[in-house]
N, C-alpha and C positions, 0 to 999 in steps of 0.2 A: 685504830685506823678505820672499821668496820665502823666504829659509832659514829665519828667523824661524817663518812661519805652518808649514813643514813640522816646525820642530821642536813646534811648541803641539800640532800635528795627532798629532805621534808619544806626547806627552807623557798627549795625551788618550787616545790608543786605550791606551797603557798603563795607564793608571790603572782605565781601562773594562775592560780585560781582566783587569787583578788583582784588582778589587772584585765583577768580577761568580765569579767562580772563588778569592775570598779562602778558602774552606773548604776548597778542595783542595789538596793537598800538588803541585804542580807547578812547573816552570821558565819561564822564556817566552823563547826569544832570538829579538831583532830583530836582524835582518842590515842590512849597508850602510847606516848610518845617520850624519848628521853632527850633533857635539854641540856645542852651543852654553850655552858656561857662564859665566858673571859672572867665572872665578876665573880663565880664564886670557885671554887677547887674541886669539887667532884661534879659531875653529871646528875642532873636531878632526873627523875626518874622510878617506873614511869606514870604521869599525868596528864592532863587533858588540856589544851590551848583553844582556847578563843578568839577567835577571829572579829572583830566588829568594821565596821565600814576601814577598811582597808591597814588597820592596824593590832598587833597583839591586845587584846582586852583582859582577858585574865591566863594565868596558868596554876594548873594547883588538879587535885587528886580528884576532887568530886564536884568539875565544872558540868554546865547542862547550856546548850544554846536557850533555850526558854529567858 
């Protein structure tokens, strides 16, 4: 249940951050995070997600915004 709300929580500040900065051309990487997706059976976890102009660009263990 804890992981759940941290994922909603992470889900939100993402969306909050690319909407409010949708005009600007920037990256956003969130570190050490655990993802919790319908597609696979367990939580992957944890790794680093990239952000690029407004949608996930990569996620995996040794992402870099560069």
């Amino acid at each position: 249940m804890i992981s759940r709300l941290c994922t909603i929580a992470l889900a939100a500040a993402l969306v909050s951050a690319v909407a409010s900065e949708s005009e600007a051309s920037y990256d956003l990487l969130v570190k050490s995070v655990v993802v919790v997706s319908p597609e696979i059976a367990q939580p992957y976890g944890p790794v680093n997600v990239l952000v690029r102009d407004g949608r996930i660009a990569g996620i995996g263990p040794a992402l870099s915004a560069d």
